[in-house]
Structures are given as structure tokens and as C-alpha cells.
ZABA-181411 format. One record per residue (C-alpha): x, y, z; residue in three letters; residue number from 1. Coordinates in steps of 0.5 Angstrom, whole numbers. Example, Ala and Ser with C-alpha at 12.3 -4.5 7.8 and 13.67 -1.06 7.14 Angstrom:
2
xx|yy|zz|res|n
25|-9|16|ALA|1
27|-2|14|SER|2
***
This chain:
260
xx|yy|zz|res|n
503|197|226|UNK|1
496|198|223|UNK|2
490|200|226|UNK|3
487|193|225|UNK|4
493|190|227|UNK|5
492|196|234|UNK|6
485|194|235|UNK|7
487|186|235|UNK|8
492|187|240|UNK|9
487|191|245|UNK|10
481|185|244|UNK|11
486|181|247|UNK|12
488|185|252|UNK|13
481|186|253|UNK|14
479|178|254|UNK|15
487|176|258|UNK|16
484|182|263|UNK|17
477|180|263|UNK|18
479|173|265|UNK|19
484|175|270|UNK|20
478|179|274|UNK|21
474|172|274|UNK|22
481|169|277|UNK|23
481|174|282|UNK|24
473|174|285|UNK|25
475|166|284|UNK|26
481|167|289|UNK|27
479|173|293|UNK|28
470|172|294|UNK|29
465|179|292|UNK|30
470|185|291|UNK|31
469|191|289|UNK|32
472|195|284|UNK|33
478|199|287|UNK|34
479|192|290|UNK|35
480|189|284|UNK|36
484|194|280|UNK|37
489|194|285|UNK|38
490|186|285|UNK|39
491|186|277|UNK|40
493|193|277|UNK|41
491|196|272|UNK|42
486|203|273|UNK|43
479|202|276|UNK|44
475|205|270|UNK|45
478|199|265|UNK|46
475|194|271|UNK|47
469|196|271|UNK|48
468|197|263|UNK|49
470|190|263|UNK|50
465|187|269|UNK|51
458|191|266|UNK|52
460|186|260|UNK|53
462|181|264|UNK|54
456|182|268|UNK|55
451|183|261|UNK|56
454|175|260|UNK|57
451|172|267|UNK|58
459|171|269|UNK|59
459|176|275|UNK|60
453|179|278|UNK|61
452|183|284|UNK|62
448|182|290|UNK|63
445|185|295|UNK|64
451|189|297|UNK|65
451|193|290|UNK|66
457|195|287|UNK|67
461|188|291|UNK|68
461|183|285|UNK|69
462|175|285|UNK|70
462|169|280|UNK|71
456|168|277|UNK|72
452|162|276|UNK|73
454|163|268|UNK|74
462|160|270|UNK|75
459|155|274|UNK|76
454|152|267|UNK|77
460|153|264|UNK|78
464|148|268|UNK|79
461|144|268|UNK|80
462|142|261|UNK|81
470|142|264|UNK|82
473|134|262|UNK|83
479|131|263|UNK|84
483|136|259|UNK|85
483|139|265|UNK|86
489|136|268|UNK|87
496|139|269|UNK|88
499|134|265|UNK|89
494|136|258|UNK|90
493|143|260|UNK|91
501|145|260|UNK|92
504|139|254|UNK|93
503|145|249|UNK|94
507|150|252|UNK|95
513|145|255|UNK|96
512|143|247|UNK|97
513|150|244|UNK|98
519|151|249|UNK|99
522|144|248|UNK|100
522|147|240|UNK|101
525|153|242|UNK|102
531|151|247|UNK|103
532|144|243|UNK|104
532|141|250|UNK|105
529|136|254|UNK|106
522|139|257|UNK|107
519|135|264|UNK|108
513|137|268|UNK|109
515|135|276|UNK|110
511|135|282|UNK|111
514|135|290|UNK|112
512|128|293|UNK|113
514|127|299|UNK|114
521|127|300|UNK|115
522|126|292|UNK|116
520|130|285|UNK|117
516|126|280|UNK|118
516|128|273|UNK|119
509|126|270|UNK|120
510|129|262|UNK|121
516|129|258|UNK|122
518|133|251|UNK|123
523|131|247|UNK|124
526|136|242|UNK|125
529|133|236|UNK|126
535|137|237|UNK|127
536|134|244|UNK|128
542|129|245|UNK|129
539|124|250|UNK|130
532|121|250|UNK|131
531|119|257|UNK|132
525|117|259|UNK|133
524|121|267|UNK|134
516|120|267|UNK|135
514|117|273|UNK|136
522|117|276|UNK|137
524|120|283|UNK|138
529|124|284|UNK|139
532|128|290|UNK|140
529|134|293|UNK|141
535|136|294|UNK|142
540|135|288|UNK|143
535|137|282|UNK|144
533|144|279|UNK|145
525|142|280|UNK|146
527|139|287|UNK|147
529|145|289|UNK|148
525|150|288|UNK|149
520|146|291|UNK|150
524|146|297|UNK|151
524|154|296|UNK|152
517|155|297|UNK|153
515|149|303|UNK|154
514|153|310|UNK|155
520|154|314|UNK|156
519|149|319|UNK|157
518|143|314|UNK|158
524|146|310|UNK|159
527|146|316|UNK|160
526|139|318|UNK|161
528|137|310|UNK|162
535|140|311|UNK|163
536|137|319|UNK|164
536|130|316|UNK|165
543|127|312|UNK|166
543|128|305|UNK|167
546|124|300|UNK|168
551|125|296|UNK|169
549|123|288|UNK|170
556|127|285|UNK|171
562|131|287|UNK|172
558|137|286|UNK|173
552|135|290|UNK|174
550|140|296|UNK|175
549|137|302|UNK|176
551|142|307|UNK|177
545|146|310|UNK|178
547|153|311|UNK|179
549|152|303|UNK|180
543|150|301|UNK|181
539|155|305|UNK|182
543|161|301|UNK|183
541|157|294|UNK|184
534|156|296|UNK|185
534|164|299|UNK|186
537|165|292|UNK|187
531|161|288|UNK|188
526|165|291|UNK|189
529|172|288|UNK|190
531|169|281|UNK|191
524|165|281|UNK|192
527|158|279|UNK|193
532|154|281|UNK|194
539|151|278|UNK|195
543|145|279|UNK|196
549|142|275|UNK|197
552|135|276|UNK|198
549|134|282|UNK|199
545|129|281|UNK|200
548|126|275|UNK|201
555|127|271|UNK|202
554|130|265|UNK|203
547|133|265|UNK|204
544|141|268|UNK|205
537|143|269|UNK|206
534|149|271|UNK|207
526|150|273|UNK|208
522|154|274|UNK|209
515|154|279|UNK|210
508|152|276|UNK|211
502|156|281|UNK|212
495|155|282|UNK|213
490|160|283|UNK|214
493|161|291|UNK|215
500|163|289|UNK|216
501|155|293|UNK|217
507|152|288|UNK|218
504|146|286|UNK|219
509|143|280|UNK|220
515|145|276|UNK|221
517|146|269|UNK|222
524|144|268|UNK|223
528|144|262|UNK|224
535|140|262|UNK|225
541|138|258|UNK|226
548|136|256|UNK|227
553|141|262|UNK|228
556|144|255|UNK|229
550|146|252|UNK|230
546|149|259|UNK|231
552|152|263|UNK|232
554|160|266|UNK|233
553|162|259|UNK|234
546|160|257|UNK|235
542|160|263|UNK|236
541|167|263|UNK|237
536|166|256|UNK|238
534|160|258|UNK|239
531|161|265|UNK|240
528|167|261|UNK|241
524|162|257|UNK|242
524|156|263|UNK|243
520|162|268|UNK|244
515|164|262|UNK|245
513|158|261|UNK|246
511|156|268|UNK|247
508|164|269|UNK|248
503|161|263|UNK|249
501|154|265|UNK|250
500|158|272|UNK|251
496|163|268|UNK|252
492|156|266|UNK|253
491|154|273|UNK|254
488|160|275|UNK|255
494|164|278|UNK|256
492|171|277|UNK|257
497|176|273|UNK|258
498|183|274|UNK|259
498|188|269|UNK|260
***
């Protein structure tokens, strides 16, 4: 690579960095440097270049307390100038587009609402197979990819009381039985999406991944769903790699912070 092309690459860095430092006094409130290296771990004298710059642009400042920094008023102008582009469906349509493109599936944007999954965007690939629209259809918590992952991150006891009630069986292949259920939520958690195949419908697998909000709380999901001969064992090692980056990205949007 050339030099030019190096020095690129470290600018962007450089800006990914700056932001995910906002996103961390966002989250955290005035914090020094150590704090705020360890939180995106990376080394304290990158922090600290990258908030005197900050700080020269009225987007951190320093109180009386030198050395603790916070927003600064600079962020809040800048808000100000936010619209309806905000909002989840806008804000991640380009990333569930690109990964439509790159998988040939259908892509949806869900979110937990009570005991259901409400998708609330949609992408078609042109080499996708079905064309069903899901927007604004609700489907189980417990026999769908994004309801699972949903069920996944809920507290314990809510969990828990999901679980202690009957669950209907939509297929053959639905999981209805708790202690199964339990397992494959614990495995949700370690892998960092969720899987289902036939469950709700013969013929058709998913596979989604959560969306965060600046907290960590899991506030959607990102699924990516087909044809069982085209997303199978074979196929959802790659595919849960593209499903879990793009709901790291759109997280990223949302304010999440990303280490590194």
C-alpha cells in the first residue's frame, strides 16, 4: 500500500476513534483519560491527542475538575441540526441494503414488542426467491431468529416468565420445551445471534443478530432470512459473520461504543 493510501487509512481511524471517545463520555459522564482508554482500549496517549483536537472544536471541554472531560456544548449545537434521519429505520436501511446485496436474501429490521417481533424495514435482494412483505407483521418471540435473540438479552426473570407460559407450536420443528429453549438461548448469547429453521414456517431459515443502543441494551435486530437450501449448516457459519457485522454497524450508529 502506498503512503498516501497508509495515511488514509490512519485518518479514519483517527476520526472512528474521535467519535467513539464522544460515545463514551456520552455513556459514562466526565472521565479522565485512563478511563477513557480502557473503555475503547486503545493507549492513553492516542486519547489524549485525540481529545486536545476535540477540545480545540468545543466538542469536549473541561471543567473545573482539569483533566475530567465531557460534552461540550459544540455536540449539543450540532444536535440540533438532527432530523427525522434519525431514526432507526433511515439510519440502518443503507447497511441492511448493502447486506441484502452481499448475501442475496431478504433483510428485516425487527423490534421486540411484547410478546411478538415487529419487522419495521424490509430489503429484497434481486436474487431472493420469495418477496413476502413482513413490515409491520408479528411473529413469535419464540419461534423466530430475532425473537430469539430478543429473549436472549431480556432480564432473567422476564425470561423466565416468557418461558413458564404454554408455546405454540407453529411446525414440527418448533421448540416449545423450556430447558431446550434455555440452551439455545445461553447459546444466542455466546455466539451473538440467533438461529431458527422451519420453526415458524416450513421452507424458510433466518438468522439475526442484535442492534444496540449507547447502554449495550438490545433495542432491535437484524435478520437475514430464506430458502432452508440456501441458508442451512453449510451456510450459516459466513452468513452469521456478515448478519453480526452489520448489526455491530448500525449499533455503531446508535451510539454504541466499539473498543479497538
Amino acid at each position: 500500500m502506498s503512503g498516501k493510501g497508509r495515511a488514509r487509512d490512519t485518518s479514519v481511524q483517527s476520526v472512528d476513534r474521535a467519535v467513539s471517545i464522544l460515545q463514551v463520555l456520552a455513556a459514562q459522564g466526565p472521565s479522565g483519560v485512563t478511563e477513557i482508554a480502557e473503555a475503547l482500549g486503545v493507549h492513553k496517549s492516542t486519547v489524549f491527542r485525540l481529545l486536545a483536537t476535540l477540545e480545540a472544536r468545543g466538542l469536549v471541554e473541561q471543567g473545573s475538575e482539569r483533566g475530567r472531560y465531557r460534552i461540550g456544548y459544540t455536540v449539543v449545537e450540532l444536535a440540533g441540526g438532527a432530523t427525522k434521519g434519525s431514526d432507526l429505520s433511515l439510519l440502518s436501511r443503507p447497511i441492511c441494503q448493502e447486506l441484502a446485496a452481499a448475501v442475496g436474501e431478504t433483510v428485516n429490521l425487527a423490534v421486540h414488542d411484547g410478546q411478538s417481533v415487529v419487522s419495521v424495514d424490509q430489503v429484497i435482494s434481486s436474487a431472493a426467491i420469495t418477496s413476502i412483505d413482513w413490515v409491520g407483521k408479528r411473529t413469535p418471540l419464540h419461534a423466530t431468529s430475532a425473537g430469539k435473540v430478543f429473549l436472549a438479552h431480556l432480564p432473567q426473570e422476564e425470561a423466565a416468565e416468557f418461558l413458564a407460559q404454554p408455546l405454540e407450536k407453529f411446525t414440527p420443528h418448533t421448540v416449545t420445551d423450556p430447558a431446550r429453549l434455555k440452551d439455545e438461548l445461553r447459546t444466542v448469547r455466546e455466539l451473538g445471534y440467533g438461529v431458527t429453521s422451519e420453526e415458524h414456517e416450513i421452507g424458510l431459515a433466518a438468522l439475526s443478530a442484535p442492534i444496540r443502543s449507547l447502554n449495550g441494551q438490545v433495542i432491535a435486530a437484524v435478520t437475514i432470512s430464506g430458502p432452508t437450501f440456501r441458508i442451512n449448516d453449510r451456510t450459516i457459519p459466513r452468513l452469521a459473520e456478515q448478519v453480526i457485522a452489520a448489526g455491530d454497524r448500525i449499533s455503531w450508529r446508535k451510539g454504541h461504543i466499539r473498543r479497538g
